[in-house]
DRENLORO-596990 format. One record per residue (C-alpha): residue number from 1; residue in one letter; x, y, z. Coordinates in steps of 0.02 Angstrom, whole numbers, plus 50000, padded with zeros to 5 digits. Layout:
// DRENLORO-596990
num | residuo | X | Y | Z
NUM | A | X | Y | Z
...
This chain:
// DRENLORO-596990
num | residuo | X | Y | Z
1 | X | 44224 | 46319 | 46188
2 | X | 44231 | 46114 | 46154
3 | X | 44376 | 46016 | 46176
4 | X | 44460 | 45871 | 46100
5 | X | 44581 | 45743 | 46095
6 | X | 44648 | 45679 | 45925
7 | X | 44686 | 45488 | 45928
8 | X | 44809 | 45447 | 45789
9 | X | 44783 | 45264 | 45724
10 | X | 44981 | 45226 | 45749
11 | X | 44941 | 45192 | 45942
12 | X | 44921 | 44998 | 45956
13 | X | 44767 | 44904 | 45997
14 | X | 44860 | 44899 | 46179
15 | X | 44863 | 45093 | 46185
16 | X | 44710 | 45115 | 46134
17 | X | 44612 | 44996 | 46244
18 | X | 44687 | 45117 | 46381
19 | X | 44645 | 45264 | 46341
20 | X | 44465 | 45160 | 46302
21 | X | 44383 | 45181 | 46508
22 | X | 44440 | 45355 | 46511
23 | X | 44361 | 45410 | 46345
24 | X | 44193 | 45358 | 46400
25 | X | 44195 | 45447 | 46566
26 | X | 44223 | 45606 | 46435
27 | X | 44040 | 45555 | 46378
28 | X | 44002 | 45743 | 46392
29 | X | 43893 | 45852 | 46218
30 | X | 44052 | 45971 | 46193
31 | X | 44184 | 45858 | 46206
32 | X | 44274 | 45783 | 46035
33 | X | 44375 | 45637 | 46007
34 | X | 44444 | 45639 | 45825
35 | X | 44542 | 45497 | 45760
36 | X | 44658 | 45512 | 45642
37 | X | 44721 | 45403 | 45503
38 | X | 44887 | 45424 | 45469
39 | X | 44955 | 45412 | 45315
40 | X | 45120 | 45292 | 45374
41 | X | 44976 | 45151 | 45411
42 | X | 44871 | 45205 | 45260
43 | X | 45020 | 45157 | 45142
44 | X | 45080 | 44997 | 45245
45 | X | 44894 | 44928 | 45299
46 | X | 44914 | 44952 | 45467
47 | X | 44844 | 45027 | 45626
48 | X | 44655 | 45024 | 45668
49 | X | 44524 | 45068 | 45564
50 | X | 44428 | 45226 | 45598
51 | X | 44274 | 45158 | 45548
52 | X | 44256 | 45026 | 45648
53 | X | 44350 | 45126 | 45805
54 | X | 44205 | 45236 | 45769
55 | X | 44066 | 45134 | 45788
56 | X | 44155 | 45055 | 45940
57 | X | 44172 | 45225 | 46029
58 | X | 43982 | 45268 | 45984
59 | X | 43920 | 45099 | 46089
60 | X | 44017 | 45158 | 46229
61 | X | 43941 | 45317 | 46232
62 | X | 43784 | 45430 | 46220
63 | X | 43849 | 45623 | 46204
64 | X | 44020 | 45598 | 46166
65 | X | 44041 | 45690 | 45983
66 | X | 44146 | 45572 | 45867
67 | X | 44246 | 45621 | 45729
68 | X | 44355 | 45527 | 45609
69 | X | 44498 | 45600 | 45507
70 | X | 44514 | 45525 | 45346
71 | X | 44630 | 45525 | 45184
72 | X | 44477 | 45540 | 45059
73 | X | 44601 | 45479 | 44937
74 | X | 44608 | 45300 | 44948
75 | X | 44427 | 45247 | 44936
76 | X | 44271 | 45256 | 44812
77 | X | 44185 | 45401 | 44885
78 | X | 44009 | 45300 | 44851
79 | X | 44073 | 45174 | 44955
80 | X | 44128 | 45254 | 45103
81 | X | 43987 | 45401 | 45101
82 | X | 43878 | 45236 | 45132
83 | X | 43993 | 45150 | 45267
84 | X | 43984 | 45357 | 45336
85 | X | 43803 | 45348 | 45342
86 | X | 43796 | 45169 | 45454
87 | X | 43948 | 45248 | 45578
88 | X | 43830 | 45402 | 45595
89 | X | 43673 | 45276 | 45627
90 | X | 43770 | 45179 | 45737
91 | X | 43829 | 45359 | 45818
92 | X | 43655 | 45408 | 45824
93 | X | 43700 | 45576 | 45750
94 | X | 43855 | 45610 | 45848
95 | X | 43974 | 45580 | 45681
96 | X | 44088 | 45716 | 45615
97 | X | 44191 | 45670 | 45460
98 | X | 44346 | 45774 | 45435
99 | X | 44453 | 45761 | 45268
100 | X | 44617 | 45765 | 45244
101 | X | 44688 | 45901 | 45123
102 | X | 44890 | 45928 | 45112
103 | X | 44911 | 45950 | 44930
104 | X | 44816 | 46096 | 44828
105 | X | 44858 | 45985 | 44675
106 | X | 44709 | 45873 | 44750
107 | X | 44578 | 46008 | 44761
108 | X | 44483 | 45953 | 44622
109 | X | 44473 | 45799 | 44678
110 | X | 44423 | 45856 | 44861
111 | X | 44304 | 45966 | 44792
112 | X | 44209 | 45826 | 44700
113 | X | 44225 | 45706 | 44818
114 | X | 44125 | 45845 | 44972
115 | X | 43991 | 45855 | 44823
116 | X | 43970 | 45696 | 44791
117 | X | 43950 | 45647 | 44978
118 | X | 43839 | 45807 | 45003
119 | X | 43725 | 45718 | 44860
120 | X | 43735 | 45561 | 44924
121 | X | 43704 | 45589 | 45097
122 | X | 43532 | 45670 | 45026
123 | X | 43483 | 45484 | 44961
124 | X | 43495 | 45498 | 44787
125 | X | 43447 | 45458 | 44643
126 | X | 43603 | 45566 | 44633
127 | X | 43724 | 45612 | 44451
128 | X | 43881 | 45691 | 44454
129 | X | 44027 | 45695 | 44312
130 | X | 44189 | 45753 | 44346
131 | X | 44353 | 45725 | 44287
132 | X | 44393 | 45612 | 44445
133 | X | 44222 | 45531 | 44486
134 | X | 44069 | 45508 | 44391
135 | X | 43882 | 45416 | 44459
136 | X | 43762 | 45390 | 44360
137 | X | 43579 | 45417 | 44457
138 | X | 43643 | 45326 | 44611
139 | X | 43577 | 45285 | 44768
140 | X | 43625 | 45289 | 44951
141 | X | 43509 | 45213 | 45091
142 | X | 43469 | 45215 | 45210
143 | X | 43497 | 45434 | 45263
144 | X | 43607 | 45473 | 45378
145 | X | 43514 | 45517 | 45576
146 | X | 43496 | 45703 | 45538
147 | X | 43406 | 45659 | 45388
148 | X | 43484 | 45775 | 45293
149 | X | 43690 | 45776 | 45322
150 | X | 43853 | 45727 | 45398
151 | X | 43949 | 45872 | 45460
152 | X | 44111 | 45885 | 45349
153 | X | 44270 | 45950 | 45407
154 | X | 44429 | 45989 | 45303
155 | X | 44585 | 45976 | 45400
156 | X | 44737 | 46034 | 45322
157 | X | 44751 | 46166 | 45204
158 | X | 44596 | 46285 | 45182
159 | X | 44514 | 46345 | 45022
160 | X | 44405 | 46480 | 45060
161 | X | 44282 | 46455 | 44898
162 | X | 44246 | 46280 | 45008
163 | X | 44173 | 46373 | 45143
164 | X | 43986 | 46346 | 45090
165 | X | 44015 | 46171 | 45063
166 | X | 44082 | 46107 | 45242
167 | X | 44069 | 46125 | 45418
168 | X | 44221 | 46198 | 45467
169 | X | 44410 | 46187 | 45471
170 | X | 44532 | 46064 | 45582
171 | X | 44708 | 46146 | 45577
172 | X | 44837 | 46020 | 45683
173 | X | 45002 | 46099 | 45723
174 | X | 45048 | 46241 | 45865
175 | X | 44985 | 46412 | 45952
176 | X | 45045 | 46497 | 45819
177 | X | 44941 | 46429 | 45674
178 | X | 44792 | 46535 | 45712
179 | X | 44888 | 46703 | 45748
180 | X | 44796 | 46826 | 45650
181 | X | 44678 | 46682 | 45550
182 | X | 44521 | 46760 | 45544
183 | X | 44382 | 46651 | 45430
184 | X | 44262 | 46792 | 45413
185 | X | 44342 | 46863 | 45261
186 | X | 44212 | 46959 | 45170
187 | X | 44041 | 47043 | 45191
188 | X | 43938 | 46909 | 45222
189 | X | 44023 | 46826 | 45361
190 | X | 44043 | 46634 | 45368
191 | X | 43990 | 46526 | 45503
192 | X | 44138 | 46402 | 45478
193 | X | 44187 | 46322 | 45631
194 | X | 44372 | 46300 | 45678
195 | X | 44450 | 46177 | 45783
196 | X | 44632 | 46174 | 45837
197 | X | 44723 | 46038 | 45890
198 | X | 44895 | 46055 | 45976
199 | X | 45057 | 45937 | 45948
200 | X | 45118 | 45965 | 46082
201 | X | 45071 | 45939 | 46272
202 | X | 45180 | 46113 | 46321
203 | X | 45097 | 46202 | 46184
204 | X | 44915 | 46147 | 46231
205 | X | 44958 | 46194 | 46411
206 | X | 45013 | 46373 | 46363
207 | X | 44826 | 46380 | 46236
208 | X | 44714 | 46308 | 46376
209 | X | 44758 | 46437 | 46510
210 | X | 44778 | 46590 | 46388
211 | X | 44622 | 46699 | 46372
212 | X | 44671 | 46761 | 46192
213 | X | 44621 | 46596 | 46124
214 | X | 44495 | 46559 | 46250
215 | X | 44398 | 46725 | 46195
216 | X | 44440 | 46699 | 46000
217 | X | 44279 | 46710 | 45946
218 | X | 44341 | 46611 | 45769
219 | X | 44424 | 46449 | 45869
220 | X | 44270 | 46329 | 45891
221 | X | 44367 | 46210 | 45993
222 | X | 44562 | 46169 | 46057
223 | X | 44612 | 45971 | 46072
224 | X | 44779 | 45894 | 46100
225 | X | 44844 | 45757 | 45960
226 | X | 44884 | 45600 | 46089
227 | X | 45043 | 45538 | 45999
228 | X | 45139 | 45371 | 46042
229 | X | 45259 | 45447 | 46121
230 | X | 45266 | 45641 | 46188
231 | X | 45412 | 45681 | 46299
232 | X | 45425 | 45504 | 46362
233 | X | 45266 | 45493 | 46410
234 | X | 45143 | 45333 | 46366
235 | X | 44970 | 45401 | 46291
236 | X | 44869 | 45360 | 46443
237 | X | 44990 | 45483 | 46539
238 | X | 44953 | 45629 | 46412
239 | X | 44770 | 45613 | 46432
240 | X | 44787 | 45609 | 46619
241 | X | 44887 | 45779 | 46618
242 | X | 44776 | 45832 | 46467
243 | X | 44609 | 45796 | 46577
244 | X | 44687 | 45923 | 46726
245 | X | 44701 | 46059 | 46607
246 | X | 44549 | 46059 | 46558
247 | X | 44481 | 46033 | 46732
248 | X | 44401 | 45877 | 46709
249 | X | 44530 | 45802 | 46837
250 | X | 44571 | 45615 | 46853
């Protein structure tokens, strides 16, 4: 079982530089810190950028897994696929990229934009026309550390023809989102990770000590989303509680 902590980009620079020292004494292989771009700050041009946070958090550390949450949305996939590939240098390998999906009227557009990174990340000279992005015989250097990939995530909504095309599945919300959710759906089962993060600090309590999700052999990893404010508590405070739980103890 990994665990996580989900860092949404509406803390400010104060909050975060925090929670900074205690992150990188969490420099452990299994351990995630996502961070999450929220949509508020994508609109108004505010909060920190995940990029950069990224590469920040990768200097600090030498195990720690990153991963960045991003609206795929709002930027040439060409461009960021290449500023993906220097955070993953930077990172050493240690980069996951997860992708926000809340609307199935975007799926096409999703669905072209994990193809066109999955051909980019491979280099090029890569082509692809669709109705939403088109390259003509483009390139992409240098490779990203693994030579061959970034791990992509989808958080949000699922689509289960998707499941040969990323890495797994990132569902934020509560214990009850994965009652029943089984990913292995047909005869040839997938190997689709799944990561849940909780909203709440009384609902990740009640997941971390309860062997059902423990022994859920489809839940990857459980994190906690460390929000600006949870039950009047400053951010630093939920990670302290959150870092008990999980027995790493502070």
């Amino acid at each position: 079982m990994a665990w996580g902590l989900v860092i949404d980009n509406s803390l400010s620079e104060e909050e975060f530089e925090d929670l900074v020292d205690i992150i990188v004494g969490l420099d452990k292989k299994d351990f995630f810190i996502w961070f999450f771009e929220h949509k508020d700050n994508i609109t108004s041009n505010s909060g920190l950028d995940p990029l950069l946070v990224g590469s920040y958090l990768c200097q600090l550390t030498s195990y720690l897994q990153i991963g960045l949450i991003l609206d795929p949305f709002i930027r040439p996939a060409s461009w960021l696929a290449k500023n993906l590939v220097t955070t993953d240098l930077i990172c050493k390998g240690r980069l996951h990229v997860g992708l926000q999906f809340s609307q199935l009227a975007h799926r096409q557009f999703l669905e072209q934009t994990i193809k066109v990174f999955n051909g980019l990340f491979g280099g090029g000279p890569f082509s692809f026309e669709g109705q939403s992005i088109t390259l003509d015989k483009a390139m992409s250097l240098p490779l990203p550390w693994r030579k061959t990939n970034l791990p992509l995530w989808v958080q949000g909504q699922f689509i289960y023809e998707m499941r040969n095309m990323v890495e797994g599945l990132i569902t934020i919300g509560n214990s009850q989102s994965l009652k029943g959710y089984n990913l292995e759906q047909d005869s040839n089962p997938t190997k689709l990770k799944h990561f849940l993060i909780l909203e709440e600090l009384n609902e990740f309590t009640k997941v971390s000590k309860s062997l059902e999700f423990r022994n859920n052999s489809n839940i990857f990893g459980i994190g906690l989303l460390i929000k600006h404010h949870m039950l009047d508590m400053d951010p630093k405070q939920q990670l302290k509680i959150f870092l008990n739980l999980i027995s790493f103890g502070q």
